[in-house]
N, C-alpha and C positions, 0 to 999 in steps of 0.2 A: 504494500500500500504506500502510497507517494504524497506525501501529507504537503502540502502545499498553503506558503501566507502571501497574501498582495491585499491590492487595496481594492474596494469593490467599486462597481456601477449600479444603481438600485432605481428602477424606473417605477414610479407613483402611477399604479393602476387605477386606483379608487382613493378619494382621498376624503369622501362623506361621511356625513353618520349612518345609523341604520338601517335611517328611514331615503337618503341620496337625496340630492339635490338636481333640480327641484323636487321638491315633496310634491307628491299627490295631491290637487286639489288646491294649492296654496297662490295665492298670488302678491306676495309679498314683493319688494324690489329683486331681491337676490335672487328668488325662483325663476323671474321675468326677466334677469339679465340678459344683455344680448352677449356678453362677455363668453366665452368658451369656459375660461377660466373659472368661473361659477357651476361649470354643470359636472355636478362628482355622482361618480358610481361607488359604492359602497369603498371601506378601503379594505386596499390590497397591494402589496408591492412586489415587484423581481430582481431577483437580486443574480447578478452575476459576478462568479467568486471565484478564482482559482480553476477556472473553466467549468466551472459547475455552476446552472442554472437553478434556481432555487426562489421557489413563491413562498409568500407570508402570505398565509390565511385564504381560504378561497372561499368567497362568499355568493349572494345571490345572483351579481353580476358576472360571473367566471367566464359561461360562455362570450358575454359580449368582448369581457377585458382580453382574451386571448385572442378573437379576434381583429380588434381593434388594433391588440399591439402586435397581430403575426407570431405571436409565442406557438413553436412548433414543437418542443421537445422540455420537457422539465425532468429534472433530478429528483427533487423532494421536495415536501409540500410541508414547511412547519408551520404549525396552528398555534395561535397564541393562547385563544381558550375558545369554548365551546358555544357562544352567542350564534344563534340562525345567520349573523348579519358575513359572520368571518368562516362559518360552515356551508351556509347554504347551495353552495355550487358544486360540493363532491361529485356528485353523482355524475356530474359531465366532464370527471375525466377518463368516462368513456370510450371519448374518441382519441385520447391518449391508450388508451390500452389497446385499442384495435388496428391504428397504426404504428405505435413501437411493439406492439402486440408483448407487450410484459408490464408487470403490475405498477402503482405508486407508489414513493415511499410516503408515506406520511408521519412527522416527528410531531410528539404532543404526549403534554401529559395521561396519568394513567386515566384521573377521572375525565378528562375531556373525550378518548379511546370510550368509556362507559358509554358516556354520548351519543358517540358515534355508533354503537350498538344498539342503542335506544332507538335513536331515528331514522336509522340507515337499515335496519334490522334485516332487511331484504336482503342485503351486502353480506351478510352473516350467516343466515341458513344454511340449514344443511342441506339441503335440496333446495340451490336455488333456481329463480328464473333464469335463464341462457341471456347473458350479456349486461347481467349486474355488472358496477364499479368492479374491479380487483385493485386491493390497497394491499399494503405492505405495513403495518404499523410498527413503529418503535417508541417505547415509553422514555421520556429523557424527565428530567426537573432543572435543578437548578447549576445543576456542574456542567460543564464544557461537555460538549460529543461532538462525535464526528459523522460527519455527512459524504458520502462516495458516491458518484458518479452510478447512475441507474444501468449496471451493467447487469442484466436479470440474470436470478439462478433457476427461474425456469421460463421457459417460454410461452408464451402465449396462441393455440393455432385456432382458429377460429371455425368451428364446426356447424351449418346451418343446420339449423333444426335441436341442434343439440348444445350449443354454448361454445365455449373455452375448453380445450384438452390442455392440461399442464405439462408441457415437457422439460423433465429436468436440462440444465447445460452448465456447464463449466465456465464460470469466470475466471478472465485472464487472472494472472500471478501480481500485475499490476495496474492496481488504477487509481483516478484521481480522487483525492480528499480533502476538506476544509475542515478545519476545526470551528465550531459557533459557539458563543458564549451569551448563556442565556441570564434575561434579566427579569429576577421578580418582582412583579407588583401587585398590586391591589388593585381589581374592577367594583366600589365598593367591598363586598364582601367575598369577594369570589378571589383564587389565587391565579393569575395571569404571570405570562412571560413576555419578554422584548426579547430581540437577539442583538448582538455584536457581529459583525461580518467587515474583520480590519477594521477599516477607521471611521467605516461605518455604521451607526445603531440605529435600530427603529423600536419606539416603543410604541405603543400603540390600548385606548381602552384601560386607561389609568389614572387612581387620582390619589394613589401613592404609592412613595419609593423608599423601602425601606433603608438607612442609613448606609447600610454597608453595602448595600449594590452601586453605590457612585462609585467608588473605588473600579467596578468596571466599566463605566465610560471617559475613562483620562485619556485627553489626548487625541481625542476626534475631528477626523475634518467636518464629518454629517451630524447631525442626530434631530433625528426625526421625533418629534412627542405629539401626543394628543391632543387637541385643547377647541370643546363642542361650544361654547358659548362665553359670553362675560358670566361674572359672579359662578358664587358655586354653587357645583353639580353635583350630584350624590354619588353620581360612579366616574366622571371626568374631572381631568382637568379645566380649571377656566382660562380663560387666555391670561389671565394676573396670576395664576400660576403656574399655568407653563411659561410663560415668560421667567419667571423668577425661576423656575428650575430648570431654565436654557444657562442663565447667568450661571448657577452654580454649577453647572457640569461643564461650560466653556469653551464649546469646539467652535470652532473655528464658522460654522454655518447651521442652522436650526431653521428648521423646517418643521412649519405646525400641520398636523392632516387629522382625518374624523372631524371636519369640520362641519357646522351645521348653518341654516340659512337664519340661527338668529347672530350670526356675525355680519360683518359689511361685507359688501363687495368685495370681490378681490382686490382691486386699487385701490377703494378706500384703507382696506385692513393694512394693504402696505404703507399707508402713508401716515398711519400710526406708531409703525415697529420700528423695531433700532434696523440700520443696517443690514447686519449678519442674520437677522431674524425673518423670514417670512414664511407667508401660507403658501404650502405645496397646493400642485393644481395636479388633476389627469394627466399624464403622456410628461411630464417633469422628468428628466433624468440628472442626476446626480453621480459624482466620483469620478 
């Protein structure tokens, strides 16, 4: 295995809240922008790392997002936690498995994995229907792991009438790996993760950091944080404090996403922030 560091590229798939912008039904300014810049699909980002591709969270919007941005092949798919808005598009990596014809990995904790059996439960049968998801899951927490290059140990062959046949195969002796370093937080009461990828972090769905996880964001060019409105949230950041917790962690550029339509416009919101701070938009690349 060929453990690989560099520095990442991480493109802003979705950078909404839940509910995306515009909301259903709303005719507020923000909804009604003519600005591109204002119109977010749920968030989501791609992160490429040490030549390994790699999505944060795939949510309602997945099919659009991979079309939109041409994403043809993904590594692993790590989930930050369990919310419909960062899950809800599993099931379309379908057509990832029927044209790499081999499973996904998917990184997330144990109880989000619960989850995932709860609502996907189809995915999990024993007798399932012919052309369910096939995932790959690995339970991580809060210590580093590593993520490899989606080189299958079985294959996938595609039988009409009858599903998926698994056929074992042999992976090479070498392949590509990144090390990630994940960060806990608090979704209100729920235990969520960010990652590190080099000198890049995204946190995302938090409205705290427990002390000793700053120690892993020193020294960042990016970091991305959450921040759905002014004043507080019960399970967000507000913008007065993600700002404040852009100051203490330092990098070099800060990027706010999960944003909702009760912030300004996108020009207005920059014309607020320090510098080095602004709202991530859709199709933003970074690194």
């Amino acid at each position: 295995m060929v453990q690989v560091q560099m520095n990442a590229k991480l493109t802003f798939l979705g950078t909404g809240t839940s509910q995306g912008v515009p909301m259903i039904g709303c005719d507020c300014s923000v909804c009604k922008s003519a600005d591109s810049r204002d119109k977010r699909y749920r968030s989501s980002a791609f992160v490429e790392y040490g030549g390994l591709k790699i999505l944060v969270d795939a949510g309602p919007d997945f099919r659009s997002q991979m079309l939109r941005a041409d994403i043809r092949h993904i590594d692993a798919i790590l989930l930050t936690h369990n919310h419909k808005d960062h899950t809800g598009g599993l099931d379309d990596v379908r057509a990832f498995n029927y044209i790499e014809r081999a499973p996904i990995r998917i990184y997330c904790e144990k109880y989000v994995e619960e989850s995932l059996r709860r609502e996907y439960s189809y995915a999990f049968a024993e007798k399932r229907y012919p052309g369910v998801p096939e995932w790959q899951i690995t339970n991580i927490c809060e210590q580093p792991f590593t993520v490899c290059e989606n080189v299958p140990e079985v294959k996938l062959e595609w039988v009409e009438g009858q599903g998926y046949v698994k056929t074992p195969c042999v992976r090479p002796d070498r392949v590509r790996s990144v090390e990630i370093i994940p960060v806990r937080g608090r979704h209100f009461n729920l235990p969520v993760l960010g990652y590190r990828f080099g000198n890049i972090a995204y946190l995302t769905d938090m409205n705290f950091i427990p002390e000793e996880e700053f120690s892993k964001l020193r020294d960042l060019d990016h970091f991305i944080i959450n921040c759905v409105r002014r004043g507080r949230h019960i399970s967000h950041f507000s913008l007065e404090e993600a700002v404040a917790v852009a100051v203490k962690v330092g990098a070099k550029h800060t990027w706010l996403t999960h944003l909702s339509h009760q912030l300004p416009k996108y020009a207005d919101l920059c014309m607020e922030l320090p510098d080095n701070i602004r709202p991530a938009y859709d199709g933003l690349v970074i690194g």
